[in-house]
N, C-alpha and C positions, 0 to 999 in steps of 0.2 A: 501620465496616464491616470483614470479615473479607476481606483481602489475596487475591484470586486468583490463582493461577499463573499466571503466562504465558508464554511458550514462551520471549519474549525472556529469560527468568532464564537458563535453561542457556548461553546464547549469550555473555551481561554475564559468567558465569562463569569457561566457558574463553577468551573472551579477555581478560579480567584476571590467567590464569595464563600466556596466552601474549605481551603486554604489558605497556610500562609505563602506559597509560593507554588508557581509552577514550572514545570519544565516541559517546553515543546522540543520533542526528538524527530527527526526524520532526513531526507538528504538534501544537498546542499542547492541551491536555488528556487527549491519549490514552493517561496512564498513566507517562511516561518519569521526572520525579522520583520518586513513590512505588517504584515499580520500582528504580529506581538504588538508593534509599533502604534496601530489604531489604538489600544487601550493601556500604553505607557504613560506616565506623566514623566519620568525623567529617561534617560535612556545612557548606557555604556556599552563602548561597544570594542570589545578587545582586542579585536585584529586592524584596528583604526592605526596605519603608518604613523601620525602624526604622535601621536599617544599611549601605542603599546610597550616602548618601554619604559615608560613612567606608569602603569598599569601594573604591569609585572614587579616590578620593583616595590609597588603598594601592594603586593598582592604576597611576597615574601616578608615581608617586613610586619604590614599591619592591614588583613586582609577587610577588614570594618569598615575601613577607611572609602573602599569603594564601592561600600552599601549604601552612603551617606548622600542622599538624595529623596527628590518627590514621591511617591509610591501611586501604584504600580510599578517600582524599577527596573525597568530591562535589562539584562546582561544580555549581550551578543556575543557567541561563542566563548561561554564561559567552562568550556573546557583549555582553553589555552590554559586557565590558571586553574589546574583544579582543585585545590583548597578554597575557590570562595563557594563551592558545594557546603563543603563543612560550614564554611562562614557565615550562609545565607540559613544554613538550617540553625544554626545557635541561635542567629538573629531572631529567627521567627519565635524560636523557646521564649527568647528574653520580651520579647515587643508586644508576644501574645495578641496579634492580631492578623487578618486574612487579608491576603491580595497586596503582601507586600513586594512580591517581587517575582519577574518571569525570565526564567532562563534559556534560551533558545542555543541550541549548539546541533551537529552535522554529522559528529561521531560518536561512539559510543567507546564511555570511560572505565575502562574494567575497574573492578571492586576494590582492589589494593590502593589504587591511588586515591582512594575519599574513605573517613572514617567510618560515616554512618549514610544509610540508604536513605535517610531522608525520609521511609516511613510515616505516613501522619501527616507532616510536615509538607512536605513538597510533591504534588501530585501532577503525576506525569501523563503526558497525551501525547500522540501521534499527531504526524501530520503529513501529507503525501502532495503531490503533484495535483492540479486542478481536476476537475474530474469535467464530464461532460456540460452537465447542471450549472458547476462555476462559471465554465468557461463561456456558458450561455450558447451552448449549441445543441443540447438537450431543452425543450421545451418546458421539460418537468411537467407536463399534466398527468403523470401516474406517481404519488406519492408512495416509493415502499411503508415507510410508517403505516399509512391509511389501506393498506393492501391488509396488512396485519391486522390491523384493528378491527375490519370491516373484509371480512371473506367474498360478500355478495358484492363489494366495489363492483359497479358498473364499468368497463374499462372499452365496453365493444367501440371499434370505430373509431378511435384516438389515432391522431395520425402522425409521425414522428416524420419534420423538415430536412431528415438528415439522408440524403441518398449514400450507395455504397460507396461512391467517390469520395463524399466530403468524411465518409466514417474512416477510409484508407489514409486523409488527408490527416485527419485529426488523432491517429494513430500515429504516425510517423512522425508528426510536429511536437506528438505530448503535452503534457498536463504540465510546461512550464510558464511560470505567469508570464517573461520574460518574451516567451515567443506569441503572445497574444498583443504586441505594441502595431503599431500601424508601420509594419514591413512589407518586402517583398515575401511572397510563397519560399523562394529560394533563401530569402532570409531568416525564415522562423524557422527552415528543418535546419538549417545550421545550428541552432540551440544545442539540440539533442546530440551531435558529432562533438561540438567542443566541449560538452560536458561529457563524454567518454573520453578526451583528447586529457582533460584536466583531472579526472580520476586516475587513470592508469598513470600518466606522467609524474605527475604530482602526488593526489592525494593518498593514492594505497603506499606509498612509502610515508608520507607524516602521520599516519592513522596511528601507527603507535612506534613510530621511530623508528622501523627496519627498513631497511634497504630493497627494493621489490625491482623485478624488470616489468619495463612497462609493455613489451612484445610480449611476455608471456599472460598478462594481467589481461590482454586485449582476445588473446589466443580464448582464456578461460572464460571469457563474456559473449566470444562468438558462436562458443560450445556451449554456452548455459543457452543462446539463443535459439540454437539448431533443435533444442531438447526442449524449446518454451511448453509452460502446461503440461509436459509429461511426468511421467513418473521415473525418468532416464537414471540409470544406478551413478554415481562418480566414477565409477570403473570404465565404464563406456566413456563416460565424458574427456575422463584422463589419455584414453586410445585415442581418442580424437584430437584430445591437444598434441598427444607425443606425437603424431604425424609428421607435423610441423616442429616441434620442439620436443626432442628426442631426452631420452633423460630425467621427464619430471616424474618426482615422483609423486606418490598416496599423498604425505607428508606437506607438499609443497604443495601441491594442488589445493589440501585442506587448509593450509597457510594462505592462502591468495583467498579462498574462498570466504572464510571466517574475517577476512580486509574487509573485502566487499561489502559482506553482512553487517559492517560493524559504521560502515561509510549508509548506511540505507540503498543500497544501491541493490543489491538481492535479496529477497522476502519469499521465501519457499510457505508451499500452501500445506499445512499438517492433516492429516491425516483422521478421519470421522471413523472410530471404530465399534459401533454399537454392536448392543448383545446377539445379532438376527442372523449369524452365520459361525459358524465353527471361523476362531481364532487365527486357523492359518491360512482360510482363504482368503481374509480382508484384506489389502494391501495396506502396509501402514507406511511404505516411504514416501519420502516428499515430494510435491511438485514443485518444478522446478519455475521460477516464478522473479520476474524484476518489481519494482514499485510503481514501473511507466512501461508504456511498451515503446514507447520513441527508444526507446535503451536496446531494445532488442533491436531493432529495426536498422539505429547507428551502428549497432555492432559488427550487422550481417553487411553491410553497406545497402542495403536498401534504399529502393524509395517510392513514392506514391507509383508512378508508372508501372516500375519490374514487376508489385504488388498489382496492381490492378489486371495482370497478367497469370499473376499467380494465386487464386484466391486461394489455395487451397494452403500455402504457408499464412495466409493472411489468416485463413482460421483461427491458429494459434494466437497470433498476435491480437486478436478483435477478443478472443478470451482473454489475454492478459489487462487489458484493456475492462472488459468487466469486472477482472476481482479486483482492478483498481479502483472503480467507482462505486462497486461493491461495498469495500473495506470504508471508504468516505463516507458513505450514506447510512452505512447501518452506526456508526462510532457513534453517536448521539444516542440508540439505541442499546448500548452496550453490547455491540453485533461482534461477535468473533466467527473467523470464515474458514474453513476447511473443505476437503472434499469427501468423494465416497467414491474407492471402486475393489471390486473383486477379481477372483480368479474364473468368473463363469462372465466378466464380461458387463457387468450389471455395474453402472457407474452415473454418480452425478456432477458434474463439474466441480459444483460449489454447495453444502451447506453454509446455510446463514444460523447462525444459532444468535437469538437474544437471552439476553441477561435473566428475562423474567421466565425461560422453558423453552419459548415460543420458537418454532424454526421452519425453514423453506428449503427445500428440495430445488436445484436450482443447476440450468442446464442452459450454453451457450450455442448458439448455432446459428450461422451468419446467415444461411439461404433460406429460403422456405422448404426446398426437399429436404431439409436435415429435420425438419420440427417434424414427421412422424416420428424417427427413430427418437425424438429425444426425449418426446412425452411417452412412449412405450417404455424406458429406461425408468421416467419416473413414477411412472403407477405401478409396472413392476416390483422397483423398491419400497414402494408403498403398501403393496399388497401382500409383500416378503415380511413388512412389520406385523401388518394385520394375522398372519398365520403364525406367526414365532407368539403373538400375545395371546392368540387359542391357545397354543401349548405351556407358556409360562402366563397362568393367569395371577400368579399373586405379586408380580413384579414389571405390568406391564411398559412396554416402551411408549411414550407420547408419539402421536401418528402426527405426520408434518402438517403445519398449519397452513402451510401454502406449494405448489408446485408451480416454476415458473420458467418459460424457457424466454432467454434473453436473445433477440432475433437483432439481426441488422436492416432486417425490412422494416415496412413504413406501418404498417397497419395493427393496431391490437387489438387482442378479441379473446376472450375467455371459449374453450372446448365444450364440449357437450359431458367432457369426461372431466370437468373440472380443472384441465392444463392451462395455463395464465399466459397468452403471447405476450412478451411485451417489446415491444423496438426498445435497443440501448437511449436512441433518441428521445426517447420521451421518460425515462428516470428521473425522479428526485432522491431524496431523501425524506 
């Protein structure tokens, strides 16, 4: 298969000119070795049968020893051994030089087991599932960057190739590079079932050596599903697993759950809690939130047809779907994503907040009858800032540089009131 671009390259780029190492974290299939691999000159790769335990063996003994290669040096799943974290960060002290080496791995290594955070040294980026844009089913003629840059963007009349069919389809298949080979339809949504098949069986017990059943790991990902994009408590979610598996408790639930988190596998959306309302109407819990929404989809046992039957669960899922490509497209930006809602009702799916202040008010809505209430949501919020900054003027809040509602229809076009249509279809970065 011919190598897609992905956004993450420019990103592995400048910071291997701006370190001496990096680490791509995210979950398991979604592209991070072959990616790493485009800008490797040597490569190792740990979970290699032939060679892991001759790896390991070097890797207790005299962990340098596997440093000792072309640079850019790749390590592939370099948490199997995790001392060569320590090893890769001494190297770079000693070598004093940038883009020596890139470590790709799938789970997340708690603190005790490596000495130093690597700070300075080894700078870490994300990386997620294909987004629209990679996958080249997004058009990309609406650049969010240039959205920012430029308010008056011309946007009217852009028209986005993706009907609601192929958005269902592309939802349920996911943002795995894997399921973009030249198969059947029935072949790509299989991707997304056997990598729930291979987390719950497999990997939520190697995540960090315990023991897990894999019925109840699958229970707890069909109740994160049931609850996608909400703000659903655990307590709920836990009644819903006990149904069926009687017995679990608070404890255990947060044990499976904190697996998940730690495999990339659930990425809950935090919570925007600006100064513009009394403290306890904001809502600050999380939404609950996968990396892909094929995750959600496999979980439910879903699939394109039930869905095309039921748009109104698709809602959820075509949002999880945006703060996917969301989270993709702003990272170059230094975009971190959260949401906004209240106790009076007043709620935005998504802020985007960049690095430099700058941020968009940002609201999903797969029909067209949903984009009145969504831009009434956002100029509300909008106009809630504008009256909190009459009354605190010596400390006012920045008023959003953009409001945008993310539509599954074909057509985009700026409001009269300033609200940004834009089809999913037609997103870049």
């Amino acid at each position: 298969m011919e190598y897609l671009k992905r956004i993450a390259d420019d990103l592995l780029k400048l910071r291997l000119e701006a370190f001496g190492a990096v680490q791509i974290k995210g979950p398991k299939w979604c592209g991070k070795t072959t990616t790493a691999e485009m800008q490797a000159k040597s490569v190792i790769k740990m979970q290699d049968p032939d060679t892991r335990e001759g790896y390991l063996a070097a890797a207790r003994t005299k962990p340098s020893l596997l440093l000792k290669g072309e640079t850019p040096r790749l390590i592939d799943e370099w948490q199997v051994a995790p001392v060569l974290w320590d090893a890769v960060r001494h190297a770079v002290d000693e070598r004093r030089l940038r883009g020596q080496f890139i470590l790709t791995g799938s789970t997340v290594i708690d603190d005790d087991e490596i000495m130093h955070t690597g700070t300075g040294r080894i700078s870490k980026m994300s990386m997620y599932p294909m987004s629209l844009y990679e996958s080249k089913e997004s058009n990309g003629k609406i650049s969010l960057r240039e959205l920012f840059d430029n308010k008056e963007l011309d946007i009217d009349g852009i028209v986005s190739n993706l009907s609601i069919e192929e958005l269902i389809f592309a939802a349920c298949r996911g943002g795995w590079p894997a399921s973009l080979d030249d198969m059947s339809m029935a072949a790509k949504l299989l991707i997304a079932r056997d990598y729930i098949d291979v987390i719950c069986s497999e990997d939520i017990s190697k995540v960090d050596k315990v023991q897990r059943n894999p019925a109840l790991a699958k229970l707890i990902l069909r109740s994160y599903s049931r609850n996608l994009c909400t703000l659903a408590k655990k307590t709920s979610m836990l009644a819903d697993v006990s149904v069926e598996m009687e017995g679990t408790s608070t404890k255990t639930f947060d044990d499976y759950v904190e697996a998940l988190e730690k495999l990339f596998v659930i990425e809950d959306i935090e919570a925007w809690c600006p100064a513009i309302r009394s403290a306890t109407v904001i809502r600050t819990g999380k939404k609950r939130c996968f990396v892909d929404p094929s995750i959600a989809v496999a979980a439910m046992g879903a699939s394109p047809q039930s869905l095309e039957l039921d748009l109104k669960t698709f809602g959820f899922i075509y949002e999880c779907m945006c703060v996917r490509d969301l989270r993709i497209y702003s990272q170059a930006m230094g975009g971190t994503l959260s949401y906004y809602h209240d106790r009076y009702g007043l709620e935005a799916d998504a802020v985007l907040h960049l690095d430099d202040g700058r941020y968009a008010l940002i609201e999903c809505k797969l029909g067209s009858r949903e984009i009145e209430d969504g831009a009434k949501h956002l100029l509300e919020l909008k106009n809630l800032i504008i009256e909190r900054n009459k009354k605190e003027t010596q400390m006012p809040l920045r008023l959003p540089d953009l409001l945008i509602i993310l539509t599954g229809g074909e057509l985009a076009y700026t409001r009269e009131d300033g609200v940004k249509i834009i089809p999913l279809g037609c997103l870049k970065d």
